[in-house]
MISEPA-523810 format. One record per residue (C-alpha): x, y negated, z. Coordinates in steps of 0.1 Angstrom, whole numbers, plus 5000, padded with zeros to 4 digits. Each point is the difference from the previous one (the first is absolute). Example, Ala and Ser with C-alpha at 12.3 -4.5 7.8 and 13.67 -1.06 7.14 Angstrom:
+------+------+------+
:   px :   py :   pz :
+------+------+------+
: 5123 : 5045 : 5078 :
: 5014 : 4966 : 4993 :
+------+------+------+
This chain:
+------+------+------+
:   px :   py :   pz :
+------+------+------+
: 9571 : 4104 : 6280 :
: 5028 : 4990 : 5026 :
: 5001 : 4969 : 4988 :
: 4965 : 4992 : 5004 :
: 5002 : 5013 : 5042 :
: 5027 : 4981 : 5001 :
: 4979 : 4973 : 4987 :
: 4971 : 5007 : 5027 :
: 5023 : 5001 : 5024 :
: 5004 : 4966 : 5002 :
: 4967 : 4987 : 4986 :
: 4991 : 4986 : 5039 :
: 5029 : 4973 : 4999 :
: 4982 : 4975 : 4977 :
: 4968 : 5005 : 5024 :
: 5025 : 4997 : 5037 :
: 5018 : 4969 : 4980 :
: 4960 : 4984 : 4997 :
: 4991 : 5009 : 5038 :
: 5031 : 4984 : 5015 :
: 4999 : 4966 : 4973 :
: 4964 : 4997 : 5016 :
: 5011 : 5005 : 5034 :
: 5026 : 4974 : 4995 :
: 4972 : 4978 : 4987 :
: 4980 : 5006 : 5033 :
: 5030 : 4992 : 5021 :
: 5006 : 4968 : 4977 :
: 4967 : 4988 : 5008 :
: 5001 : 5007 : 5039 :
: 5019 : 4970 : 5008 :
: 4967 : 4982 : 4988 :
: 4974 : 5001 : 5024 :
: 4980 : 5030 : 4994 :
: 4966 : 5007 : 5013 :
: 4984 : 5037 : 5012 :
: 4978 : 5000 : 4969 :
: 5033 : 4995 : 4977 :
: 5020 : 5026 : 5023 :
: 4977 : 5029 : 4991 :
: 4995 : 4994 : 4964 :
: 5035 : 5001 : 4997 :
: 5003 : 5033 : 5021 :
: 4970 : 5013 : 4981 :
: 5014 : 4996 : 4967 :
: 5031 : 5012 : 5010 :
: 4984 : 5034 : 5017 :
: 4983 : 5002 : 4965 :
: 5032 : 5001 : 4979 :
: 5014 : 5025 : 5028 :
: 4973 : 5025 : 4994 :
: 5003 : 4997 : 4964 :
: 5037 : 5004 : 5004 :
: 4992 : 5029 : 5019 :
: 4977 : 5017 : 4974 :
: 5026 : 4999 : 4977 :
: 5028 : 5017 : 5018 :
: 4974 : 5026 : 5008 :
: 4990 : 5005 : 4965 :
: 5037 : 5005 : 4988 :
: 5003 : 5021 : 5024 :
: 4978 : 5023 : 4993 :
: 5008 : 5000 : 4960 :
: 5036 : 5011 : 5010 :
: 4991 : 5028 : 5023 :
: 4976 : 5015 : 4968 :
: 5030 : 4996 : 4977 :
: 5019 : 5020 : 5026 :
: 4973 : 5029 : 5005 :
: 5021 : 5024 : 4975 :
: 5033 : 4991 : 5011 :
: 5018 : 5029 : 5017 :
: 5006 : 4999 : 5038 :
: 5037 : 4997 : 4994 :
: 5023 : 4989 : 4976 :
: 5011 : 5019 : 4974 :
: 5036 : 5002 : 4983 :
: 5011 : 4968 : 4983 :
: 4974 : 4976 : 5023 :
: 5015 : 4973 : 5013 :
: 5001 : 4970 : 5021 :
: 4975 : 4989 : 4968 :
: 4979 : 5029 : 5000 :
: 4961 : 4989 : 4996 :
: 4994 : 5016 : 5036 :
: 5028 : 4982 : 5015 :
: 4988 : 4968 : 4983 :
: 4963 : 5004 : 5011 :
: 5013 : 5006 : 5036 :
: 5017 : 4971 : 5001 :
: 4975 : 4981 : 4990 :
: 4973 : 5017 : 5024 :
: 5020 : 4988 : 5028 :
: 5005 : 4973 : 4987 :
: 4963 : 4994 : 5002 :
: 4995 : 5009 : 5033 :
: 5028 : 4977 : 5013 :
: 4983 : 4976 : 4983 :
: 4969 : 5006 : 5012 :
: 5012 : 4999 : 5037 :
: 5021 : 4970 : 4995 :
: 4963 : 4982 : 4994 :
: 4984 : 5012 : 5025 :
: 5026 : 4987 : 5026 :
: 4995 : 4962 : 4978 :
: 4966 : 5004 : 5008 :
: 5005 : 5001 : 5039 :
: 4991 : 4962 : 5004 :
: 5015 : 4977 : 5025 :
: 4980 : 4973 : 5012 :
: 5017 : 4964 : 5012 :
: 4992 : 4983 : 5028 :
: 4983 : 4973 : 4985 :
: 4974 : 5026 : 4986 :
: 5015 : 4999 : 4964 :
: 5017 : 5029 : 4982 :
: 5033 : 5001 : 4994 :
: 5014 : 5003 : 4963 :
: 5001 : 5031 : 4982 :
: 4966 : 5011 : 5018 :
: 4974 : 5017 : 4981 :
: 4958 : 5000 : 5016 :
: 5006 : 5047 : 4999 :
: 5025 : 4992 : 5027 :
: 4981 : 4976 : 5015 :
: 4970 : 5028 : 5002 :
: 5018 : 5027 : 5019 :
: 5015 : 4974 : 5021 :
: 4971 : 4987 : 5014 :
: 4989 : 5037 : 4999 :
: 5028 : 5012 : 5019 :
: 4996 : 4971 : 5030 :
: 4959 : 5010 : 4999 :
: 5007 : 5036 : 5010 :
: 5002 : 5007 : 5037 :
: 5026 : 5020 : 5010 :
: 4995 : 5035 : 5008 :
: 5002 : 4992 : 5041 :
: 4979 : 4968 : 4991 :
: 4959 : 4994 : 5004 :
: 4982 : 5013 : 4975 :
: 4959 : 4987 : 4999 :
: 4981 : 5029 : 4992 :
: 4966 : 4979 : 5015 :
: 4982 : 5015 : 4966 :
: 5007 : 5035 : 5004 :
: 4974 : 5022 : 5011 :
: 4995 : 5033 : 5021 :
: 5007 : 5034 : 4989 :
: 4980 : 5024 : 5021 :
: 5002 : 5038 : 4999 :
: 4974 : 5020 : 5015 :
: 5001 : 5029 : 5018 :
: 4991 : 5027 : 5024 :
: 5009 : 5025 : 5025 :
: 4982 : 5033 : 5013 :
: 5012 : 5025 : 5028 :
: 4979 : 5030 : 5004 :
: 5006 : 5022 : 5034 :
: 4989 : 5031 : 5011 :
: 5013 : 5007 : 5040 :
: 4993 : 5030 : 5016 :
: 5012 : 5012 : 5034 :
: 5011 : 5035 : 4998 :
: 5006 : 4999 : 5035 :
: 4986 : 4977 : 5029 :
: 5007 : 4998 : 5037 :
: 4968 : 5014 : 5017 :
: 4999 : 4966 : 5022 :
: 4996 : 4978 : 4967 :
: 4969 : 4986 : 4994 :
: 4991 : 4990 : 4962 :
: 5028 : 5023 : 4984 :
: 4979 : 4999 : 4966 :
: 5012 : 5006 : 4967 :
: 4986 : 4976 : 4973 :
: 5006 : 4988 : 4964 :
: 4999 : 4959 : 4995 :
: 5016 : 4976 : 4975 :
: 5026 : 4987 : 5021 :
: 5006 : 4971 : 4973 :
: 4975 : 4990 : 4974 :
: 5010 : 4967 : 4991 :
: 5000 : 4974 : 4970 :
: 5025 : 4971 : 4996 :
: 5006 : 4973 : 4978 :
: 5036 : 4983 : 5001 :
: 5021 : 4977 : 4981 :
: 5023 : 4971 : 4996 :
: 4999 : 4968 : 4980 :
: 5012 : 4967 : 4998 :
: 5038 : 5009 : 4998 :
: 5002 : 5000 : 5045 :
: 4961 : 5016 : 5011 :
: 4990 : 5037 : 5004 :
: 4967 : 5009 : 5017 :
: 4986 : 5032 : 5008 :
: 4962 : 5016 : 5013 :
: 4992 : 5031 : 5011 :
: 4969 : 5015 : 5012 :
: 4992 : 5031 : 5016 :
: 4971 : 5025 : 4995 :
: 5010 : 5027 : 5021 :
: 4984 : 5008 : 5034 :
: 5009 : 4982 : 5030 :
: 5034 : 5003 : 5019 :
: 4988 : 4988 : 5035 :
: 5009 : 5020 : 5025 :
: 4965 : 5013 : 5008 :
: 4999 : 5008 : 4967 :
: 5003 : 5034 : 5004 :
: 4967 : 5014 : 4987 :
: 4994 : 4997 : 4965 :
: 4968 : 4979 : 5001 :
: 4988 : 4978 : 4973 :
: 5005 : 4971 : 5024 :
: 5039 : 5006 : 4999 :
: 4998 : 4987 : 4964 :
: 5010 : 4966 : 4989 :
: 5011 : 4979 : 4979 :
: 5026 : 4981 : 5014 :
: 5032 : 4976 : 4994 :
: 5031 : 5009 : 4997 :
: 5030 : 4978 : 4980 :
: 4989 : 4970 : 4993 :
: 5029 : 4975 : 5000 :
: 5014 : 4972 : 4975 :
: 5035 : 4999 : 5003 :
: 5023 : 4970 : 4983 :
: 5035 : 5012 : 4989 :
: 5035 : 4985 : 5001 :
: 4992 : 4973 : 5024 :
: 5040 : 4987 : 5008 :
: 5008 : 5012 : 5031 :
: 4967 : 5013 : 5014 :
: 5002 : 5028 : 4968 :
: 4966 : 5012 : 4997 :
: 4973 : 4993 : 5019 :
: 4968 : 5019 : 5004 :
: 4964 : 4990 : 5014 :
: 4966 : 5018 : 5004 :
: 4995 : 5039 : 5012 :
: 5034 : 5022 : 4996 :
: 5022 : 5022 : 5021 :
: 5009 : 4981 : 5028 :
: 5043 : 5006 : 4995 :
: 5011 : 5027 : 5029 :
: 5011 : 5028 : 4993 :
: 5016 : 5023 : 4976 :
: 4971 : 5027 : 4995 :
: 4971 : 4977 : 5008 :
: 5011 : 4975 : 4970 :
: 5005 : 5025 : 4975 :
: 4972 : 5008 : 4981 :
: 4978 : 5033 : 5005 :
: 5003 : 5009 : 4965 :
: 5040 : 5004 : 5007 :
: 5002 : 5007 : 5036 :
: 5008 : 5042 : 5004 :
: 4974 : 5011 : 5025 :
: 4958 : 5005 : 4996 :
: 5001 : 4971 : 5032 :
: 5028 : 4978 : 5015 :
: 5018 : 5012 : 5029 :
: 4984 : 5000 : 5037 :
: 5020 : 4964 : 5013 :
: 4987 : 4982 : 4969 :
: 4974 : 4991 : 4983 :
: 4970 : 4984 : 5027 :
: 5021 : 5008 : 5025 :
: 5037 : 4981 : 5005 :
: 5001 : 4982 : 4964 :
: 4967 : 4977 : 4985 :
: 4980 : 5008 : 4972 :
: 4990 : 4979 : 4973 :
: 4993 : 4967 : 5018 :
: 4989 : 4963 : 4985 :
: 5029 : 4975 : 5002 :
: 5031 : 4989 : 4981 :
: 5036 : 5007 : 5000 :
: 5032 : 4995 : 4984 :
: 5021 : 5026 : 4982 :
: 5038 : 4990 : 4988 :
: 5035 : 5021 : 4991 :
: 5037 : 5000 : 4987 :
: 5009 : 4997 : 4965 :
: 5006 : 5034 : 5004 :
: 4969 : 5007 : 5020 :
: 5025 : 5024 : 5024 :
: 4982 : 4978 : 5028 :
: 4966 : 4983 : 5005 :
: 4976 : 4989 : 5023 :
: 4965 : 4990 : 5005 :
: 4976 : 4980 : 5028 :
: 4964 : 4995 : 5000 :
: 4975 : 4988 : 5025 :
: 4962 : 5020 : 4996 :
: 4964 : 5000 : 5018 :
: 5001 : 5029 : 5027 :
: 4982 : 5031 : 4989 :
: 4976 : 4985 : 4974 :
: 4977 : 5027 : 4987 :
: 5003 : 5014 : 4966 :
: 4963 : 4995 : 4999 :
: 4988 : 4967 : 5006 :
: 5034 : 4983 : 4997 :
: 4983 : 4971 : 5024 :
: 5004 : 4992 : 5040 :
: 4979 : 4974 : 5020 :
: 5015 : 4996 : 5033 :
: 5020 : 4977 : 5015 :
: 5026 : 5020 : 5002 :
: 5012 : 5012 : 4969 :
: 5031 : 5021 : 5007 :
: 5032 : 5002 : 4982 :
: 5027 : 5018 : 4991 :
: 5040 : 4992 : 4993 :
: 5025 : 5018 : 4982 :
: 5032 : 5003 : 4986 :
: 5020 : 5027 : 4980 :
: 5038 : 5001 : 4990 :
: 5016 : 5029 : 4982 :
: 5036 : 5006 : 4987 :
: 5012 : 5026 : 4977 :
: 5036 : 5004 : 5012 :
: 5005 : 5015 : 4964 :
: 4983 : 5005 : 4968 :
: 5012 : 5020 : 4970 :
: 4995 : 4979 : 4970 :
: 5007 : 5020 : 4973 :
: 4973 : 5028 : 5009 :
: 4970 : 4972 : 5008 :
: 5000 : 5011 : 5041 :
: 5005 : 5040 : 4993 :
: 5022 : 4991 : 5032 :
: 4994 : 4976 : 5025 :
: 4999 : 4995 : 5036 :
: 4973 : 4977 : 5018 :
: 4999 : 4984 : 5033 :
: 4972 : 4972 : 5013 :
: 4986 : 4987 : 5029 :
: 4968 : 4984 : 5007 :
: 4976 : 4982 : 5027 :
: 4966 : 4995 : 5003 :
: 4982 : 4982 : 5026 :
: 4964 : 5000 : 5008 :
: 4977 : 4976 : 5014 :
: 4966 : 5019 : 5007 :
: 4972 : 4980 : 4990 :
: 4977 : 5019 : 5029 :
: 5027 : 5010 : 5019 :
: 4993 : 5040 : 5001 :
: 5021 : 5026 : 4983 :
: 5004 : 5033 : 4999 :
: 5025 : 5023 : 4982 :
: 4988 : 5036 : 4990 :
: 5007 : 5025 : 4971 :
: 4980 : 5029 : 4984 :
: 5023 : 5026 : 4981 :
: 5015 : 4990 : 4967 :
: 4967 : 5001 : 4984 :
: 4971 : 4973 : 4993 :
: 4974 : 5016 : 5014 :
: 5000 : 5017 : 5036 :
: 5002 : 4999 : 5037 :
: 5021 : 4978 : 5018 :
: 5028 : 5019 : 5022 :
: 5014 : 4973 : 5015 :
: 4988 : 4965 : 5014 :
: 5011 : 4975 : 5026 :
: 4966 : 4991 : 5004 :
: 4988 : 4960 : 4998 :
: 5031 : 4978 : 5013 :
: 4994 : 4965 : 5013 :
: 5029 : 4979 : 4985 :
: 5007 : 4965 : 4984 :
: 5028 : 5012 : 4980 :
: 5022 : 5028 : 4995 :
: 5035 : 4999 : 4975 :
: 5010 : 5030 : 4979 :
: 5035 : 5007 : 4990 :
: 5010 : 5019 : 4973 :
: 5029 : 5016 : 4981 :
: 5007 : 5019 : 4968 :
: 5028 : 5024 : 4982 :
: 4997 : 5018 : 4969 :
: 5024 : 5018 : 4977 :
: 4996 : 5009 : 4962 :
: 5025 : 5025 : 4990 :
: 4989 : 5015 : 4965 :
: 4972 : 5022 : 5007 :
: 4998 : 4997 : 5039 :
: 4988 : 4973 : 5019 :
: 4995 : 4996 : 5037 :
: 4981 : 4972 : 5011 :
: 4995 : 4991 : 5041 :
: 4985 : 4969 : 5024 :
: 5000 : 4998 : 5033 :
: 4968 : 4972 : 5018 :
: 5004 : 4987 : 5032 :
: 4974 : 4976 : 5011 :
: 4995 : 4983 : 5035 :
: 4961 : 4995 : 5009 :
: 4998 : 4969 : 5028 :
: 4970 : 5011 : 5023 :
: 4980 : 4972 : 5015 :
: 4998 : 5026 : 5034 :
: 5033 : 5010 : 5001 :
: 5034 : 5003 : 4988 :
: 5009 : 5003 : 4965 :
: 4998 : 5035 : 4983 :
: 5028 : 5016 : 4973 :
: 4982 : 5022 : 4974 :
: 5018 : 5017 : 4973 :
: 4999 : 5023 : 4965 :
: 5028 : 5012 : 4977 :
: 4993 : 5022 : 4971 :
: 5030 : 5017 : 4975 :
: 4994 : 5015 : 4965 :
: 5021 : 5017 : 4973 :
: 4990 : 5009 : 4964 :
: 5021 : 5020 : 4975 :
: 4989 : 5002 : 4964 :
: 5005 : 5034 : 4987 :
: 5004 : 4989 : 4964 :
: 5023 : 4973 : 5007 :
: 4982 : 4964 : 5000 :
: 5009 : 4975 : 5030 :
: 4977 : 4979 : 5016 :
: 4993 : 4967 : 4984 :
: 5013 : 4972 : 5015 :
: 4988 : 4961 : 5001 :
: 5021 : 4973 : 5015 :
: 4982 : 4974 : 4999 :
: 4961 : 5014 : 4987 :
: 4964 : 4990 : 5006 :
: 5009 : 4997 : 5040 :
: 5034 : 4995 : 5000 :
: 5026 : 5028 : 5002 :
: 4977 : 5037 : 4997 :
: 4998 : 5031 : 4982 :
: 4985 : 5000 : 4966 :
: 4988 : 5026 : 4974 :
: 5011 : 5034 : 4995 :
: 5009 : 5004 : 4964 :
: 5004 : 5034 : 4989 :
: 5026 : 5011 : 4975 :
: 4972 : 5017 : 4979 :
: 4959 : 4998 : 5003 :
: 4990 : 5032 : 5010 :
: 4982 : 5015 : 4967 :
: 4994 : 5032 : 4987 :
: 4993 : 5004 : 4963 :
: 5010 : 5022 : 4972 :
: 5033 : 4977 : 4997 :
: 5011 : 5013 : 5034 :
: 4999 : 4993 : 5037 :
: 5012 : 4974 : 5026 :
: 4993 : 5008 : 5036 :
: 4998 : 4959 : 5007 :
: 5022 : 4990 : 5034 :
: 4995 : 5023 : 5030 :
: 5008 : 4982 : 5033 :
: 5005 : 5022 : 5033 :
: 4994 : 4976 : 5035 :
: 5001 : 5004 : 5034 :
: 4993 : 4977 : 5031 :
: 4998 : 4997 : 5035 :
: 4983 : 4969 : 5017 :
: 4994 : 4989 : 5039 :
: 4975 : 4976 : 5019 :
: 5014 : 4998 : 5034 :
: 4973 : 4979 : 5026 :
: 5009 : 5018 : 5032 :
: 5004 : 4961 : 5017 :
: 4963 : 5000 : 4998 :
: 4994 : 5033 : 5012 :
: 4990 : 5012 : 4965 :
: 5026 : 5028 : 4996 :
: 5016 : 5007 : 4963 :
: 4995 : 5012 : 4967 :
: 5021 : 5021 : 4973 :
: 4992 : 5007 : 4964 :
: 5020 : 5021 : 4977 :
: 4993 : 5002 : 4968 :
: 5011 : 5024 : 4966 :
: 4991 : 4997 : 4965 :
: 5005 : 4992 : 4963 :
: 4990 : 4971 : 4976 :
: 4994 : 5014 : 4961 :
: 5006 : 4969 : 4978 :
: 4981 : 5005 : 4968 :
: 5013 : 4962 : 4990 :
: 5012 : 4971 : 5018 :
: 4962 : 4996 : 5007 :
: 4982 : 5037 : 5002 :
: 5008 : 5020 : 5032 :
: 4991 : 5031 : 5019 :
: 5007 : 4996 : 5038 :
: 5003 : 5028 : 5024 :
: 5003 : 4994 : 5040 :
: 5005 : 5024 : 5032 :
: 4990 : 4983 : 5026 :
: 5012 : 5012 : 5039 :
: 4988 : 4981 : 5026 :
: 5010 : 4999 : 5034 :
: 4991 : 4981 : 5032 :
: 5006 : 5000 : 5033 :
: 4981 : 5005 : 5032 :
: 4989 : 4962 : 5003 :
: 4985 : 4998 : 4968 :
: 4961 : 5003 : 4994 :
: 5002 : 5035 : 4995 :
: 5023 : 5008 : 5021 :
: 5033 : 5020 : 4984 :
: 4986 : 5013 : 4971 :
: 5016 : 5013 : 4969 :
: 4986 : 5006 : 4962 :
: 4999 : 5006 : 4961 :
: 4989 : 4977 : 4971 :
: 5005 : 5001 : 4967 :
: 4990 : 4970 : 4982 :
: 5004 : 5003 : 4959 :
: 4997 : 4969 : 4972 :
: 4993 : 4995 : 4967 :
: 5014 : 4957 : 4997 :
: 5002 : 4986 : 4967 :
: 4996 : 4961 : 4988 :
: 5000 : 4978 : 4969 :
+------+------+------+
């Protein structure tokens, strides 16, 4: 029996002895003039006598490994250097050296004159033209007949606000129930660089004379619906159609992440924009610690009719920069620091604005207003700080925006708001450097669902918050406004939650109302798909 796998071990020389005589053949004939036809046959047939070379190894192979199954793991007295396991491992590696040794033949050099050089076989010739037809990974890849993949989904907020307590002097202190957000969306990405996204509403109106709860409030309108193209070199990403225009820290986080039942006082429709129609740019690092983003956008387009015939349209310019001076890596952001800055410059298209605020609800009276002011432009300034630190996070801006009245001399207008959340059962906010809208907050994943079965119970992720925000427009003789806010968020999932708000009011003589004080308590069931 040794003699015969000694026998096998060697049975591939006369077969290697036959490759390299017809090799030598091949490089005989090269000095003849050879034409591209008579180079491939000869690298075919050659690739054909590999293989079958191949085959053969393989097959020994695996007859020596079955003639090894009942050997024992290690040698036993009186094996030797001739033992029929040492033999067969020998000859294993043997193999495989073998086997390797070809494959490096097969890598094919090509000469300059087109030809290929002796001792070339048509398998090598394969992967090298293989090899040179493969982009690298930082190279172009066309991807024209890929397709989109779209995902479809939803979102609904049900409210119910009440006033426990309202200053005698306030008009339209009414509690209600409405469905804050009742939306459908549709978003996706295809074609290796392209996403897109649409959303429509089908909740009632958010103007703000919208607060009765008529059946003319309802509508159906716009509200993403943008095609952005992806890793454009230098200009990063670049966005166009009906988004957040980028300002803001709170404003371009989404609602579904954002802490409070409304963003603070200073910003939404007051010191940042909306969702406006335009384009801008998004870019970052490598290591996204810093980004920025521009866009240009149509001044105050409504959500509505998405349409403006006039001859003066309006615009709006902006520009955003944040920095996270640091950034711990190996917890994915449990700890982080943020810093940004951001303008935002507005061309009126009618040249009227005014800046007012009703408390952090949708729906009720305005407390504080400037009243209609006649402008060409005003220029808002904004900046931003937040710190992640495990289960607390504290999140502040400060707006100050300079209104140029046509009648007189310009006016400073400002709004700051500060927030801090601590998770009772230990979660951290969830951070994005460079999401949807650039750097923002994203998704709070609990460490558990909340469920209760006969398996057990998980309470879910319990967030505690409070906040204090401040429109100041005592320049226009419009006096001030403070909100304070308490509450809890009950996360069910990373998209179920129960929201809870105590709302405090306050404003001072100059306001509408005059100083007032009162209660809310707003209350939300939010969950999307």
């Amino acid at each position: 029996m040794l003699a015969s796998l000694r026998g096998c071990r060697w049975f591939g020389t006369p077969l290697l002895a036959w490759g390299v005589w017809l090799a030598a053949v091949a490089a005989g004939d090269a000095q003849e003039p050879i034409t591209s036809n008579a180079i491939l046959e000869r690298l075919e047939r050659l690739e054909r006598e590999n293989q079958g070379l191949r085959q053969e190894l393989e097959e020994q192979k695996q007859k020596l490994r079955q003639v090894t199954d009942g050997a024992p793991e290690r040698p036993t007295a009186g094996e030797g250097p001739n033992s029929v396991r040492r033999i067969v491992a020998d000859y294993l590696q043997e193999v495989d050296d073998r086997k390797k040794k070809m494959a490096e033949e097969d890598e094919l050099d090509i000469s300059a004159d087109g030809t290929p050089k002796s001792g070339a076989a048509k398998g090598g010739a394969a992967k090298a033209d293989a090899k040179a037809a493969a982009p690298k990974t930082d190279a172009w890849i066309d991807v024209s007949k890929e397709g989109w993949n779209v995902k479809f989904g939803g979102h609904v907020q049900m409210d119910y606000i009440m006033w426990p307590y309202a200053d005698p002097s306030i008009v339209g202190a009414d509690n209600y129930f409405s469905y804050r957000r009742l939306r459908l969306d549709a978003a996706g990405t295809g074609y290796g660089v392209y996403d897109f996204r649409l959303q429509m509403t089908l909740e009632p109106g958010e103007g703000p004379n919208a607060s009765a709860l008529h059946a003319r409030d309802a509508s159906a309108d716009v509200k993403d619906a943008y095609l952005t193209v992806n890793e454009i070199p230098v200009l990063g990403r670049l966005r166009m159609g009906n988004f957040f225009v980028p300002f803001g820290l709170e404003q371009v986080t989404n609602d579904r992440f954002n802490l409070f039942l409304e963003r603070s006082i200073p910003t939404q429709g007051i010191f940042t924009a909306d969702r406006e129609v335009g384009l801008a740019i998004y870019n970052c690092t490598a290591d996204e610690n810093f980004s920025w983003s521009a866009g240009v956008f149509f001044d105050n387009i409504t959500d509505t009719l998405k349409t403006r015939f006039d001859r003066n349209q309006g615009y709006r310019l902006s520009g955003r920069v944040v920095w996270l001076p640091y950034y711990d890596e190996p917890s994915g952001g449990r700890y982080l620091i943020h810093t940004g800055a951001g303008v935002l410059y507005t061309d009126d298209h009618d040249d009227r604005v005014s800046f007012r605020a009703r408390p952090q609800v949708q729906k009720g009276p305005i407390l504080i207003d400037t009243g209609v002011l006649d402008t060409k432009y005003y220029t808002t300034g904004n900046l931003e700080f937040a710190v992640v630190w495990g289960r607390v996070t504290l999140q502040s801006e400060a707006y100050l925006c300079q209104v140029e009245l046509r009648d007189g001399d310009p006016v400073q207008l400002g709004g700051a708001y500060a927030h801090l959340s601590y998770f009772v059962t230990g979660e951290n906010r969830t951070y994005e450097r460079f999401g949807q809208h650039g750097a923002q907050f994203g998704a709070t994943r609990p460490f558990s669902n909340f469920f209760i079965n006969r398996g057990g119970i998980s309470p879910g992720a319990i967030e505690l918050k409070a906040r204090w925000s401040n429109l100041t427009l005592s320049r226009t003789d419009s006096g001030y406004y403070n909100d304070f806010t308490l509450g809890f968020n009950w996360y069910w999932s990373d998209r179920t939650r129960i929201m809870f708000d105590w709302i405090h009011p306050i404003t001072s003589e100059e306001t509408l109302f005059g100083a007032t004080q009162s209660d809310l308590i707003g209350t939300r069931l939010d969950f999307n798909w």
